[in-house]
C-alpha positions in Angstrom: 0.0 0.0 0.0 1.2 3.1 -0.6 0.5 6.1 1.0 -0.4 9.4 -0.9 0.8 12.7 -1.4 -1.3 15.6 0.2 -3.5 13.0 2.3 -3.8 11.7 5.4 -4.0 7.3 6.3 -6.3 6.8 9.6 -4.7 3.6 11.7 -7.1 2.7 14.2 -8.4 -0.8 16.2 -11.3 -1.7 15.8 -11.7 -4.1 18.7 -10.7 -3.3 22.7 -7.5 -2.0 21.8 -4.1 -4.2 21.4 -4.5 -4.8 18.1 -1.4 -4.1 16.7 -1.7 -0.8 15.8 1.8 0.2 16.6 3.6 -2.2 14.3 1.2 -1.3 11.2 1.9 2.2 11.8 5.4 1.5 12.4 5.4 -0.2 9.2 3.5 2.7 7.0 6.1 5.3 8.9 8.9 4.4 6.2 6.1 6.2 3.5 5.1 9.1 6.1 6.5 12.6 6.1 4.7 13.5 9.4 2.7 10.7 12.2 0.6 11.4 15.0 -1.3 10.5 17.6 -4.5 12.2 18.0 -6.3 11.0 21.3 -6.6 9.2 25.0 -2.9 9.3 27.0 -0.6 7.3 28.3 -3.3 4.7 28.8 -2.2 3.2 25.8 0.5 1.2 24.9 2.1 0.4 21.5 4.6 -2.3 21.3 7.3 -2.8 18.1 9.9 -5.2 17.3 13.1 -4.6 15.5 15.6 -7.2 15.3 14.3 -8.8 18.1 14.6 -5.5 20.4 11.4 -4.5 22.0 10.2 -1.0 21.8 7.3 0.2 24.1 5.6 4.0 23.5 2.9 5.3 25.9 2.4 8.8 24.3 4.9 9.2 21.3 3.7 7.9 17.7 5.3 4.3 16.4 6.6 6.7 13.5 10.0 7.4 16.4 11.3 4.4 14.8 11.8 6.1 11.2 14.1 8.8 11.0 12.6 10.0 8.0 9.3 11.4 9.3 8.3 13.6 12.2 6.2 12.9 14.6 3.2 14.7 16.3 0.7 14.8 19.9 -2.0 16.3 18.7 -4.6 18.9 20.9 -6.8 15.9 21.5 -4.4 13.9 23.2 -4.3 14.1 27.6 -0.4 14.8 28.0 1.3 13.6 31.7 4.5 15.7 31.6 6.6 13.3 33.3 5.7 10.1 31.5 6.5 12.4 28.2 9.6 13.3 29.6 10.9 9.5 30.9 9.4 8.5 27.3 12.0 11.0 25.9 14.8 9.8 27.8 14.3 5.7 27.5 13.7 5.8 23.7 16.6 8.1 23.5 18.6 5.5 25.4 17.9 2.9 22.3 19.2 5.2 19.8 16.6 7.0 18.2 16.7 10.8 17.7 14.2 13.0 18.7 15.0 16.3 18.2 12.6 19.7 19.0 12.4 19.8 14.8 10.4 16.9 14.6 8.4 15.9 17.6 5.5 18.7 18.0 3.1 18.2 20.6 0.1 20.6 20.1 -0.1 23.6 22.8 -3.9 22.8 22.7 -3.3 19.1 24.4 -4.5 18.7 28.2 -2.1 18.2 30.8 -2.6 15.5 33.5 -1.7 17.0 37.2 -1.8 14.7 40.4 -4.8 15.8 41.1 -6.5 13.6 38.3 -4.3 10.7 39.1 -5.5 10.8 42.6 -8.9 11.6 41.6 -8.9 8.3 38.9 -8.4 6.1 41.7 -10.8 7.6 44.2 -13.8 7.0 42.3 -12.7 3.3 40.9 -12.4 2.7 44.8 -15.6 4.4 45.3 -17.1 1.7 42.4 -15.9 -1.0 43.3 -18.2 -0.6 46.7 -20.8 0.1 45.1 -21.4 -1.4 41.0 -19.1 -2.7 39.0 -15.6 -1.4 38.5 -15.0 0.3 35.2 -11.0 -1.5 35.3 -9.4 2.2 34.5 -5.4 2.2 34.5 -5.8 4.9 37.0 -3.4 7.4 35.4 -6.0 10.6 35.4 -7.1 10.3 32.0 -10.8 10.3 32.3 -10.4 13.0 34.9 -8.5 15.3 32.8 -10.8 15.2 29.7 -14.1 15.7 32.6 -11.3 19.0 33.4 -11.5 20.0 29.7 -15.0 19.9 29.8 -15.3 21.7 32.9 -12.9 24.2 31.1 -10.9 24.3 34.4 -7.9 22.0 33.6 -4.6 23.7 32.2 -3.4 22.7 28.6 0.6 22.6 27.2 0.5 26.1 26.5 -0.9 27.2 29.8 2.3 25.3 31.7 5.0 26.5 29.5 5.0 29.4 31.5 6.1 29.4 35.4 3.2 32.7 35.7 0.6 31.5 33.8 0.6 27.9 35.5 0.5 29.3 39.0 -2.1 31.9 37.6 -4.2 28.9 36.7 -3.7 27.1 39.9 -4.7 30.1 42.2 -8.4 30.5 39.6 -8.8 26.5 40.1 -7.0 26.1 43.7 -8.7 22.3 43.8 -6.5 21.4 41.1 -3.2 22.0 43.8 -3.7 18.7 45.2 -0.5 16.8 44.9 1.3 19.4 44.0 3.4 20.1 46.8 6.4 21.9 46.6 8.7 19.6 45.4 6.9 18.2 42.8 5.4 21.6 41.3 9.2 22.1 41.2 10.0 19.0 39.4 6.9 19.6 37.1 8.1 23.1 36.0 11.3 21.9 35.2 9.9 19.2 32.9 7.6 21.8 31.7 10.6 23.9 30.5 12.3 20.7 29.1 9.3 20.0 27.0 8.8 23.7 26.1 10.6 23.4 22.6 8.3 21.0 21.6 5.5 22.5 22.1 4.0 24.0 18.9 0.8 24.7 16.9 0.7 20.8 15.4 -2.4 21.6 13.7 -1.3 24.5 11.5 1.5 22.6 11.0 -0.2 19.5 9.6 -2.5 21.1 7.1 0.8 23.2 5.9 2.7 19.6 5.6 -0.5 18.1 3.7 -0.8 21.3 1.5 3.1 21.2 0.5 2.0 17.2 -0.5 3.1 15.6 2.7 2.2 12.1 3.8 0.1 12.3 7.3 -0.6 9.3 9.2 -2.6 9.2 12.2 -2.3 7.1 14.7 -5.5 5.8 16.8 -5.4 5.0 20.7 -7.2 1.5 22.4 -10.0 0.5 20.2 -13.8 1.0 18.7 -15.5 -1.1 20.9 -14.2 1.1 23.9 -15.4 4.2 22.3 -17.0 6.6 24.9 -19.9 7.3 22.3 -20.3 4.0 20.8 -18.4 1.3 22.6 -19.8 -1.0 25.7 -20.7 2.2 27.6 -19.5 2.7 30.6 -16.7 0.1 30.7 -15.4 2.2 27.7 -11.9 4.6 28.2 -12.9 8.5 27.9 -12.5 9.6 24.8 -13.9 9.2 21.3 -11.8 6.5 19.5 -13.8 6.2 15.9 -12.5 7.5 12.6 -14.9 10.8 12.7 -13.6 12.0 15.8 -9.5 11.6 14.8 -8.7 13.8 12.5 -10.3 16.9 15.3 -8.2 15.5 17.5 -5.1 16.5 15.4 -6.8 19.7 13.8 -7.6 18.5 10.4 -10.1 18.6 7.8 -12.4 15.2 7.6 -11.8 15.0 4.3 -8.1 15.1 3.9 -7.9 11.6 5.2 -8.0 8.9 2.1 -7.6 5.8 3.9 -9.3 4.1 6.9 -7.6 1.1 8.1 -9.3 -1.1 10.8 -6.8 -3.1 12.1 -8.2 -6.5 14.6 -6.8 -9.8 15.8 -7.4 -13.1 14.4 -9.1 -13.6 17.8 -9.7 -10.8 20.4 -8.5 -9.8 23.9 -10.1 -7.1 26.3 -8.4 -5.2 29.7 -10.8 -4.4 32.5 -13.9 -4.7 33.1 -17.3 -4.6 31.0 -19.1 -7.0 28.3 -17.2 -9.4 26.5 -19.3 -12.1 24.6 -16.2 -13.8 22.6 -14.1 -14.4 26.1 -12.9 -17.9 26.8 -12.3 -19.6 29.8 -10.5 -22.5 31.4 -6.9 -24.3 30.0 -7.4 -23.0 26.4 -8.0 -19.5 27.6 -4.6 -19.8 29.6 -2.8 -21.6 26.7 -3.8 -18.7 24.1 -2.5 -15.7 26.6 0.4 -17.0 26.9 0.8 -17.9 22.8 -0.3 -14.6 22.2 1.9 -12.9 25.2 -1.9 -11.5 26.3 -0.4 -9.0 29.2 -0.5 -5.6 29.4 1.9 -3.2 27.7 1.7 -0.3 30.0 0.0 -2.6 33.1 1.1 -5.9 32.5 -2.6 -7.0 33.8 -3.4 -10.5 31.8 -5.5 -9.8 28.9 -9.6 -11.9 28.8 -9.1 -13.5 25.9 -11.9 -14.6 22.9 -12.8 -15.3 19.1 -13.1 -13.0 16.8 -17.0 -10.7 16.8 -17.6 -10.6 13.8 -21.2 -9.1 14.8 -18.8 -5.9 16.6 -16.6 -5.9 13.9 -19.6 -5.7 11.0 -21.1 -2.8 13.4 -17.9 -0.8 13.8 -16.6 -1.2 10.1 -19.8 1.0 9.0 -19.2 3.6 12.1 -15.8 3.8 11.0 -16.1 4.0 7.5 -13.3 1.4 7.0 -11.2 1.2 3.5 -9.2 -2.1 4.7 -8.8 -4.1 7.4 -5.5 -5.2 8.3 -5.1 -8.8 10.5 -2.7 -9.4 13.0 -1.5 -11.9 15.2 -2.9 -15.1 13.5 0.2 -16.8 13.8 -0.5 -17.2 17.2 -3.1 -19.7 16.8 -1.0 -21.8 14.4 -1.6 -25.3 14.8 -5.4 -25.2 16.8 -7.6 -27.7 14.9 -10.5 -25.0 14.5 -10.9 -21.7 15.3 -14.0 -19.9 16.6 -16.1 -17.0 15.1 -18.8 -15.4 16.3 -21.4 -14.9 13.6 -24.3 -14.2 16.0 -25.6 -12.4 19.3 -28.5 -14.7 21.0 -30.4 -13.2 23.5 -30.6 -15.3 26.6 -33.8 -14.2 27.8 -35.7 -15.6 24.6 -33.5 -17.9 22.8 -33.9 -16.0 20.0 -31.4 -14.2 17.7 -30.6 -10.7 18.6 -32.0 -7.8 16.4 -29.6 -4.9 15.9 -26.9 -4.0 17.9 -26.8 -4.2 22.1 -27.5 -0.6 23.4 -28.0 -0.7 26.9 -25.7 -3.0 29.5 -28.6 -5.1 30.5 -28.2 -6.1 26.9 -24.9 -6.6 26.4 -25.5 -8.8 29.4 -27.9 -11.4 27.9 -25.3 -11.6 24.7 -25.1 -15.5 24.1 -22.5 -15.4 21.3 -23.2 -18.3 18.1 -20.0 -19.7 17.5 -19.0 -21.1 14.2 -16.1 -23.2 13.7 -13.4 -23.2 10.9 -10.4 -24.8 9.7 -7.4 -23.9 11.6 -3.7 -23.2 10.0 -0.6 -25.2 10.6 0.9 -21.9 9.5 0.2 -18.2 8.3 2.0 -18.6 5.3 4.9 -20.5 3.3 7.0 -17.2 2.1 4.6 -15.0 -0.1 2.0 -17.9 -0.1 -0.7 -17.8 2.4 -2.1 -21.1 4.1 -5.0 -22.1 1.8 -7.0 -22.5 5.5 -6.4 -19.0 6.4 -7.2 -17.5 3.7 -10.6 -19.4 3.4 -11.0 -17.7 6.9 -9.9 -14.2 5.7 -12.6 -14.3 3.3 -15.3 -15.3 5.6 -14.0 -12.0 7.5 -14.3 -10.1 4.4 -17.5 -11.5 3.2 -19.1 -11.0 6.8 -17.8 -7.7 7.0 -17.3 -6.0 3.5 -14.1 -5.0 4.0 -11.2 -5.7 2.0 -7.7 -6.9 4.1 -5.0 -5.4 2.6 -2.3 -6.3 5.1 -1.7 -9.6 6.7 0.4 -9.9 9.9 2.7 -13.5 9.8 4.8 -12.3 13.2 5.8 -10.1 15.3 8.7 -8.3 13.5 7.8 -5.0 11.5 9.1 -7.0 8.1 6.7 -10.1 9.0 3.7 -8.8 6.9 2.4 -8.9 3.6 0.3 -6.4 1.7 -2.4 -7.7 0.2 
């Protein structure tokens, strides 16, 4: 695939997040001028391999890895200073160069104090006496969006300045909380390390697109956790579809060309909430460990499923999807058959579920209808694909009325194929 000239490419999941959105992106970076990411915080983790060295980013785009392109953080984007700042230094540390001339992070992004830290855990603690937890990673994200809302939490631009910060504090004194002295310290000193890249990213993407720049953006978690449309309210806090991205960078809707849904040959959800596809018991445990099902940022162990092909359907029409692209299917090499869900069956009547679940008392009486395929010995021999899996990539396309146009065959960024 190749990307084009004066356009943007959308990479987004289009399941619960760790889909392996950081190695396509990472693999579409070699084409890119300029990548960024455009929502939710460091409650997301992408994970690439190079040469069998592991990179890990929280808040900077998988375009670090290729020189060639800069990289962005874009206004929509909930920004914790020192996680920025220790993200700087480790990926540094591997030798890659990130210079003030090509990582911009937008002034208009939201910063994360203690206070929403402390906040974030205060209220799971308050759920979990009370309903259901919602499983947040407690790092203030949700909190600090509610602050953008409220129009009381400070943004990049605010903290850049030692006056204006403590201006802010002293209109919103609640928002001191955590912040004592030597950590207000500390976080103006990583304020004014950061202050050279802080820019206006948005003007300086439609400038890049209308010189003929290659823009990817770079989604956060995953559809189905969506604020508007995922399993509301065990969703993360911000909006994760394709209609909501390119505001969160600062750029015409239609300037991006591409749409590209990436998923899992199965599926794998953190945290609490619906979850029709999981699986339980000693296969369960076998797949999580095939598929090294853990947590990038947390480490928690990932609920592990089939593949929804009812969520997928759903979400490929809110998301306006051009391709899909399937990853990780080379983890369930060598299973005799392989489970899709076709179908939602409502417990309560036994009869097959109209439309889509709206409401949780729905999503609770979900009885998934499995079908069962052919598995794969393996993905493919060299450029040849596994006449098995591709019988099941078609059945995903078919379903779904999406094209694939890349297939994952490992973990390493040159283990792919474009279709």
């Amino acid at each position: 695939m190749k990307l084009q000239h004066g356009a943007a490419t959308l990479v987004l999941g289009v399941q619960y997040g760790d889909e392996g959105k950081g190695k396509l992106v990472d693999v579409l970076a070699e084409q890119a001028d300029l990548v960024c990411r455009v929502q939710g915080g460091n409650n997301a983790g992408h994970t690439i391999w190079v040469n069998g060295e592991k990179i890990v980013t929280q808040l900077l785009p998988s375009g670090i890895l290729r020189e060639n392109c800069e990289i962005g953080i874009g206004a929509g984007v909930v920004v914790d200073p020192f996680v920025l700042r220790d993200e700087l230094k480790k990926v540094k540390s591997q030798g890659y160069d990130i210079t003030p001339e090509r990582l911009h992070v937008d002034y208009r992004a939201s910063v994360i104090l203690p206070y929403h830290k402390n906040l974030d855990l205060k209220r799971e603690l308050e759920r979990s006496k009370n309903t259901a937890k919602i499983g947040t990673t407690g790092r203030g994200i949700g909190p600090t969006y509610a602050s953008r809302a409220y129009r009381e939490g400070p943004r990049i631009a605010e903290i850049s300045s030692p006056e204006n910060f403590h201006a802010w504090l002293n209109a919103n004194p609640h928002l001191k909380e955590g912040l004592e002295t030597k950590v207000l310290d500390e976080f103006l000193e990583t304020a004014e390390a950061l202050r050279p890249y802080m820019k206006d990213l948005a003007m300086i993407a439609n400038n890049r697109l209308a010189q003929g720049a290659r823009v990817l953006l770079e989604g956060a978690q995953g559809a189905m956790l969506d604020v508007s449309f995922g399993t509301y309210p065990f969703v993360t806090s911000s909006n994760l579809v394709a209609g909501s991205c390119a505001g969160g960078l600062g750029i015409p809707p239609w300037k991006i060309s591409n749409i590209l849904g990436v998923i899992k040959a199965y599926s794998t959800r953190v945290g609490n909430g619906p979850y029709p596809a999981e699986l339980f018991g000693d296969f369960a445990d076998e797949l999580r460990k095939r598929g090294n099902e853990f947590g990038t940022n947390t480490g928690r162990p990932r609920s592990v499923g089939w593949l929804d092909l009812v969520a997928l359907r759903y979400l490929s029409r809110i998301n306006g999807l051009t391709g899909l692209a399937i990853m990780k299917a080379d983890v369930l090499s060598g299973i005799e058959h392989i489970g899709i869900i076709t179908a939602y069956r409502d417990k309560r009547t036994q009869k097959e579920m109209v439309g889509y679940p709206m409401t949780q008392s729905a999503w609770e009486n979900v009885e998934p209808v499995v079908e069962y395929v052919d598995g794969w010995e393996c993905v493919a021999n060299g450029l040849l694909l596994n006449k098995q899996y591709q019988a099941f990539i078609k059945k995903i396309e078919k379903y779904v009325d999406v094209p694939s146009v890349y297939i994952s065959t490992g973990a390493e960024r040159s283990e792919g194929l474009w279709v």
